[in-house]
C-alpha positions as CSV (number, residue, x, y, z in Angstrom):
1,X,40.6,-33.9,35.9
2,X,41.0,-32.8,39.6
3,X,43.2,-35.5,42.0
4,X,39.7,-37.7,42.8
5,X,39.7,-39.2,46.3
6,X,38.2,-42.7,45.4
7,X,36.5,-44.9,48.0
8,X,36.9,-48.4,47.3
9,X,35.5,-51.8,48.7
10,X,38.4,-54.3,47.1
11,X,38.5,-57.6,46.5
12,X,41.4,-58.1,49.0
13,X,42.4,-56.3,51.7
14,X,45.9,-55.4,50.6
15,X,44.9,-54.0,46.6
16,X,46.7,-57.5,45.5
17,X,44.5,-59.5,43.9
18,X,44.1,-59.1,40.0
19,X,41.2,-57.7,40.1
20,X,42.3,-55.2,42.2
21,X,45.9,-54.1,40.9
22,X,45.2,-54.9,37.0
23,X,41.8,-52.5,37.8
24,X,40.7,-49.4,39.1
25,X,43.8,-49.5,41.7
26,X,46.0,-49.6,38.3
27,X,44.2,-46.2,36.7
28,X,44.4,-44.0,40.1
29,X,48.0,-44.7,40.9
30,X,48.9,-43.3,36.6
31,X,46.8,-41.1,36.6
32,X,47.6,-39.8,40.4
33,X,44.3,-40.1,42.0
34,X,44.1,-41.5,45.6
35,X,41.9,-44.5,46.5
36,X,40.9,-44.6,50.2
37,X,39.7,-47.9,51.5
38,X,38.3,-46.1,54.4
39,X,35.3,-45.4,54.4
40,X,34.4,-42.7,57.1
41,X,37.0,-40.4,55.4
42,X,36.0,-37.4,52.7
43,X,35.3,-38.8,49.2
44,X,34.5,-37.8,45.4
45,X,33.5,-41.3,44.2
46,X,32.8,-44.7,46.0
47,X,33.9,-47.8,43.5
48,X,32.2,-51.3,44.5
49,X,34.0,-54.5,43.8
50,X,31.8,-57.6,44.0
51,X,33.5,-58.1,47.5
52,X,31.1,-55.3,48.9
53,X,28.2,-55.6,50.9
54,X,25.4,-55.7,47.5
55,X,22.6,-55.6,50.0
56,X,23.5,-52.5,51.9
57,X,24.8,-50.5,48.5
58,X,21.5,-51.5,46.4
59,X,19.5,-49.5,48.9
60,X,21.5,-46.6,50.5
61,X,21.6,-43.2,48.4
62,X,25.2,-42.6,48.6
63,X,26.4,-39.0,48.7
64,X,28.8,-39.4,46.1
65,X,28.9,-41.5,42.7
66,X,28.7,-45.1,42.8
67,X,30.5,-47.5,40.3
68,X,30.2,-50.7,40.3
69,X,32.8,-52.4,39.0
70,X,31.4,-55.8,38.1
71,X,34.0,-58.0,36.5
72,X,32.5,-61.5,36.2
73,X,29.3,-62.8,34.3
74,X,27.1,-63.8,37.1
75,X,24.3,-62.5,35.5
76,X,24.4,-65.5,33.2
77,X,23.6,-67.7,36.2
78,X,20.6,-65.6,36.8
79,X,17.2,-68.5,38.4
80,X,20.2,-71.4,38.4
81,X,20.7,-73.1,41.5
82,X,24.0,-72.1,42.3
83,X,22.5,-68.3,42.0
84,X,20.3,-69.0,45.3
85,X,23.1,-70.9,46.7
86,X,25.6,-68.4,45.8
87,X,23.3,-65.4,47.3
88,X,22.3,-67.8,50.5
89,X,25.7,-68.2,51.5
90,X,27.2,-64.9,51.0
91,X,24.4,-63.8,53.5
92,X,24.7,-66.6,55.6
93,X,28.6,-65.8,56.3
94,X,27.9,-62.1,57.1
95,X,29.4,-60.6,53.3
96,X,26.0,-59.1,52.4
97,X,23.0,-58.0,54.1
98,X,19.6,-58.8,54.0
99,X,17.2,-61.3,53.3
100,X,18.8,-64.6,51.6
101,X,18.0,-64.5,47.4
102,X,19.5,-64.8,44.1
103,X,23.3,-63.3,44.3
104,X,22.1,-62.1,41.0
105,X,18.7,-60.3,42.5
106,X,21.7,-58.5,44.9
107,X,23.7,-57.5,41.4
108,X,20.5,-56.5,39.6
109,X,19.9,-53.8,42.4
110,X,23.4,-52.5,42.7
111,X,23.5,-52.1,39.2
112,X,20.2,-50.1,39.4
113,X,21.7,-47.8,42.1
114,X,24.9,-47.4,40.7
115,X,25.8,-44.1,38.6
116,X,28.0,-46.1,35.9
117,X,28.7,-50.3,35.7
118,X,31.8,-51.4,34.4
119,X,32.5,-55.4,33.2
120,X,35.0,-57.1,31.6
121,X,33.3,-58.0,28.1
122,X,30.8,-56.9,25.0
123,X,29.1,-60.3,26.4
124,X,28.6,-59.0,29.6
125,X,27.5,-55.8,28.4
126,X,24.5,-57.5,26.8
127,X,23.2,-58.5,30.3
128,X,24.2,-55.4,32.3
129,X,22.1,-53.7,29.4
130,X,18.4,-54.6,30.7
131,X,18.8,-52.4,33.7
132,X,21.7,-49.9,33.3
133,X,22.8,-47.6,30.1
134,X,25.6,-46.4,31.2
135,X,28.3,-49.3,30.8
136,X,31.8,-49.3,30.4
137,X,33.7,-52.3,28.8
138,X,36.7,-52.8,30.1
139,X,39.8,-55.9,30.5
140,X,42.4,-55.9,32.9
141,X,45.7,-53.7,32.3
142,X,48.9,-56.8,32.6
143,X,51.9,-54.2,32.7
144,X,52.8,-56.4,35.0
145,X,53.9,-58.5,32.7
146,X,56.9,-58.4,30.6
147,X,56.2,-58.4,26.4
148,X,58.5,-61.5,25.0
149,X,59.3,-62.3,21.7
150,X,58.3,-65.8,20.5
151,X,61.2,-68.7,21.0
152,X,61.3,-71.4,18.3
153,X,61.7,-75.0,20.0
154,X,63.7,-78.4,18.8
155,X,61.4,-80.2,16.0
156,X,62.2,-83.1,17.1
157,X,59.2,-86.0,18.2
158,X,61.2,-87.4,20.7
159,X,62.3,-83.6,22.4
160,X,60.5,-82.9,25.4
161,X,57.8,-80.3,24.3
162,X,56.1,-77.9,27.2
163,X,52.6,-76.4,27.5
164,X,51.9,-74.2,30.1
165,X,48.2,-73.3,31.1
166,X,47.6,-70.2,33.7
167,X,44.3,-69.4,35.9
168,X,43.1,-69.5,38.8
169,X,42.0,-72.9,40.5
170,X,38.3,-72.1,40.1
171,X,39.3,-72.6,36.2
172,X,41.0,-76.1,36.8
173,X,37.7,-77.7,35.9
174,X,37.9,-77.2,32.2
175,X,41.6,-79.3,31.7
176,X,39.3,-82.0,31.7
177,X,38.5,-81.1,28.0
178,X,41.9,-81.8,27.1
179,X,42.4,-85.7,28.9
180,X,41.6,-88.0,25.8
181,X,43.6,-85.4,23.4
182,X,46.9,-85.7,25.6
183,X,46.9,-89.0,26.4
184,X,46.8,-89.8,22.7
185,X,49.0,-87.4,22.0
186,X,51.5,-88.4,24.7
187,X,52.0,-91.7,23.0
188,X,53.9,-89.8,20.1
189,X,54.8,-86.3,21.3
190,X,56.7,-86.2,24.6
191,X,54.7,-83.7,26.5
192,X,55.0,-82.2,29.8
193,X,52.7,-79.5,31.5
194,X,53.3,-77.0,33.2
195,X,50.4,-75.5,35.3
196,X,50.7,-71.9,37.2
197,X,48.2,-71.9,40.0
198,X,47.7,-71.3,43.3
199,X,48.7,-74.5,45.0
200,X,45.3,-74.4,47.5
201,X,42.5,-72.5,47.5
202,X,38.9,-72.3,49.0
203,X,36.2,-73.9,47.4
204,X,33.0,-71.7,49.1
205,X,32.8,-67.6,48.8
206,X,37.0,-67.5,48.8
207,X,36.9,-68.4,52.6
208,X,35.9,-72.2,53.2
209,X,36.5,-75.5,52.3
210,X,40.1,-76.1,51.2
211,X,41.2,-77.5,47.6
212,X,44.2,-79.1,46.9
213,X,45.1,-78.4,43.3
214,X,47.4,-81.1,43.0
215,X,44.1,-83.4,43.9
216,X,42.1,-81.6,41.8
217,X,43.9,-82.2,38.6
218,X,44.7,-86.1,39.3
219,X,41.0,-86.1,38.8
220,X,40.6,-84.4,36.0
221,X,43.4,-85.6,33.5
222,X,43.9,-89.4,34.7
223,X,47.0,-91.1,33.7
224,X,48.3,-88.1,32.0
225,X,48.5,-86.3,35.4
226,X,52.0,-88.0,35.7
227,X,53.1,-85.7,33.4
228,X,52.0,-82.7,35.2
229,X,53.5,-80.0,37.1
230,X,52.1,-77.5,39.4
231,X,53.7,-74.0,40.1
232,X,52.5,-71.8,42.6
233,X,51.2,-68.4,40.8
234,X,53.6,-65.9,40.8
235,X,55.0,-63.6,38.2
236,X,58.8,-64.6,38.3
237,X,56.9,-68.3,37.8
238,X,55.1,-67.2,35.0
239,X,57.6,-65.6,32.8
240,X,59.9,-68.4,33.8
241,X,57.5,-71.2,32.8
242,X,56.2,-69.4,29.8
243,X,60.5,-69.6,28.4
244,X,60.2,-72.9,28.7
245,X,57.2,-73.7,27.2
246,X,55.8,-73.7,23.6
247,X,52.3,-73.7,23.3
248,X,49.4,-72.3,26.1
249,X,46.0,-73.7,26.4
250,X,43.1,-72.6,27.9
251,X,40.3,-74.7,27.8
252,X,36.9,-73.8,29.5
253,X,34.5,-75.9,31.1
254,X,31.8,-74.6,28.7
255,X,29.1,-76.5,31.2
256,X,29.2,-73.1,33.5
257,X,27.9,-70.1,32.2
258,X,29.9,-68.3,34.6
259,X,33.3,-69.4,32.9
260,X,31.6,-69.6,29.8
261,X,31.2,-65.8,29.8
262,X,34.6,-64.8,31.0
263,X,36.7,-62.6,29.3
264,X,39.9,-63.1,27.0
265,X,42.0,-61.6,29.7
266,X,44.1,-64.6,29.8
267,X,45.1,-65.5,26.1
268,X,46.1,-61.6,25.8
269,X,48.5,-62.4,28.6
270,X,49.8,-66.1,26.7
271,X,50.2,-63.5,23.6
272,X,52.1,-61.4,26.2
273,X,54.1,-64.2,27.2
274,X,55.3,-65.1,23.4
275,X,53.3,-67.8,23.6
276,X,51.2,-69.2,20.6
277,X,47.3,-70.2,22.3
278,X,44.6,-72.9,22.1
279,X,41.2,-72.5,23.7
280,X,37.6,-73.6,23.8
281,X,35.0,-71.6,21.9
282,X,33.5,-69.6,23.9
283,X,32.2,-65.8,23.1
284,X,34.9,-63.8,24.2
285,X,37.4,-66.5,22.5
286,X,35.4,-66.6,19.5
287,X,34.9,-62.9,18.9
288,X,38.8,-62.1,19.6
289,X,39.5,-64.9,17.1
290,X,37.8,-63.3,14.2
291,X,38.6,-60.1,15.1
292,X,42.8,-61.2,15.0
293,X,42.1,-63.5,12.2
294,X,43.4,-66.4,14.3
295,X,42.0,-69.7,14.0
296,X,42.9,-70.9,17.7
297,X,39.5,-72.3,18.8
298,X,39.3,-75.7,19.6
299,X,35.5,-77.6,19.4
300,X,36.3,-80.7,20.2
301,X,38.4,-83.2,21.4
302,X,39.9,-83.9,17.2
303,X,40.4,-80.2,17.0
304,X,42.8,-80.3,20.5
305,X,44.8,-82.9,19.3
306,X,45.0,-81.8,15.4
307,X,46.0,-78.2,16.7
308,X,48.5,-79.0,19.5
309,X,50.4,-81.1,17.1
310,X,50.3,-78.5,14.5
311,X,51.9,-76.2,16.7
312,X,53.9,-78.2,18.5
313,X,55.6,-79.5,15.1
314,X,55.6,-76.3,13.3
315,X,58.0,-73.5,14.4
316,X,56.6,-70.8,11.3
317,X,53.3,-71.4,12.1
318,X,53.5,-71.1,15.5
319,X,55.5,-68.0,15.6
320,X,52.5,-66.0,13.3
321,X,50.6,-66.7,16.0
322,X,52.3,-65.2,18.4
323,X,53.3,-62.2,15.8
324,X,49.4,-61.5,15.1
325,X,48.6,-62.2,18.5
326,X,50.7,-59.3,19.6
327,X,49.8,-57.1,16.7
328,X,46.5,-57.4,18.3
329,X,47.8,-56.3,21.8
330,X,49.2,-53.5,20.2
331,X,46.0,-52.3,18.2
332,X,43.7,-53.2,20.9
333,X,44.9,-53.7,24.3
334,X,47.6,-50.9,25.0
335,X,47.7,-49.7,28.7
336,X,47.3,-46.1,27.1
337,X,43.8,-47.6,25.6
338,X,42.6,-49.0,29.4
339,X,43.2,-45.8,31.2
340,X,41.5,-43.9,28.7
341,X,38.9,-46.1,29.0
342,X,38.9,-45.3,33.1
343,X,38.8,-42.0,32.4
344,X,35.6,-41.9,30.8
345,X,34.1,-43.4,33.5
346,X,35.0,-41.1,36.0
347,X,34.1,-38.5,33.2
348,X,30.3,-39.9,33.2
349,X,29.6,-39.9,36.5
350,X,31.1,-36.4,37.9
């Protein structure tokens, strides 16, 4: 394949957000393609993130090839209230054009008028299918981070035991599935937790309305916020947390269809990590669970506590968690796999 000059509308202005770096920015620097985040300048292909301007790109005929690289599930929202709000506001503050509608009637159209449609999951596939054929399934790449080896931790009841959760702050919501299970199983395990997060974000379109996360999680997990930290996101903080922890949890608020349908992007990095992983049972979660052989989903509020003791107190069986787990990086998740998977998208739509 030729050097491709790639126009690109990111999803920050400097490449660094995750779904910038770990994407399409990720592919063109291996495979040695340039991406040119001006527009006005010569270019084979013109990649959309959903930062760009839906209502201009679902009704131009661009000269060159359009992608749209559409990461997260909104479609799932499609007629909900927060849809209209979602679309109403994005107008409103001057990110898309047009007439005020559905944020998913804007992704519909794009999708339409875009030569391929990449997501993040089989489950978004499913929705991107009604109007487009020509999907592309594909998770982030996390070279970024480093591959560990699982650390065995002191048996002991009365030994401090960490868990570590990672997201962003959007995702803070669902550690409210976990309050009853570690308060009850603070009162025999000495648990701390370690969160990785950025320490403030905006609440409305990424722009408006400051968050405290600290706030946030008092809220959500009561009296056992006392035995809480928060870390601001970073790698170094990551892999340093991650040493000193021995179990990750991800649990979903599974009342938004938007988290509902994200990917597994971020128990493949806990695997990455060494860490073993709990999490709610959602699609993604549930497919990659059965297709490991892993029983790490957790339905209730019994299940959390029943399956953080288990692997809190047993060193063997958390280790084959971690062992499977990155058997199952290896099989199915290799950077090699990812850019191939990039290239046949550029390969469909030259």
């Amino acid at each position: 394949m030729k050097r491709l000059r790639i126009g690109y509308i990111p999803c920050s202005e400097n490449l660094s957000a995750p779904g910038d770096r770990r994407r399409i920015v990720f592919w063109a620097k291996m495979r040695g393609h340039e991406i040119i985040t001006d527009l006005s300048k010569p270019l084979d292909i013109l990649v959309l993130s959903e930062r760009a301007d839906l209502g201009r790109f679902s009704k131009i005929d661009s000269a060159v090839p359009i992608i749209f690289d559409l990461i997260d599930g909104y479609l799932a929202q499609s007629h909900e209230p927060e849809d209209l709000l979602r679309g109403v506001a994005k107008v409103v503050s001057g990110q898309i054009s047009g007439w005020p509608k559905r944020y998913t009637s804007f992704i519909e159209k794009t999708c339409l008028k875009s030569a391929a449609v990449v997501c993040s999951s089989p489950e978004q596939e499913l929705l991107i299918q009604k109007m487009h054929t020509n999907i592309h399934v594909i998770l982030d790449c996390h070279d970024e981070i480093p591959l560990s080896n699982f650390k065995p931790v002191k048996i002991s009841l009365n030994h401090e035991k960490r868990i570590m959760w990672e997201g962003l702050p959007a995702t803070l919501s669902g550690l409210s599935e976990l309050k009853v299970a570690l308060q009850d199983l603070n009162e025999i395990l000495n648990i701390q937790m370690d969160l990785v997060t950025d320490l403030t974000s905006k609440a409305i379109l990424g722009k408006y309305l400051t968050v405290n996360s600290h706030r946030k999680v008092k809220k959500l997990l009561g009296s056992f916020e006392k035995s809480v930290n928060i870390f601001d996101w970073s790698i170094s903080n990551l892999t340093s947390i991650a040493t000193e922890s021995s179990l990750s949890v991800l649990p979903i608020n599974l009342h938004s269809k938007l988290q509902n349908l994200k990917p597994e992007n971020r128990l493949l990095i806990m695997w990455k990590l060494g860490l073993p992983c709990l999490t709610s049972d959602t699609p993604a979660y549930a497919r990659v669970s059965k297709d490991a052989g892993l029983d790490f989903i957790c339905r209730n509020t019994i299940d959390w506590q029943l399956k953080i003791k288990k692997v809190l107190t047993n060193n063997d069986y958390a280790e084959n968690m971690v062992i499977v787990g990155q058997k199952y990086l290896k099989n199915h998740h290799n950077s090699e796999q990812i850019l191939q998977k990039w290239d046949n998208v550029m390969a469909s739509v030259i």
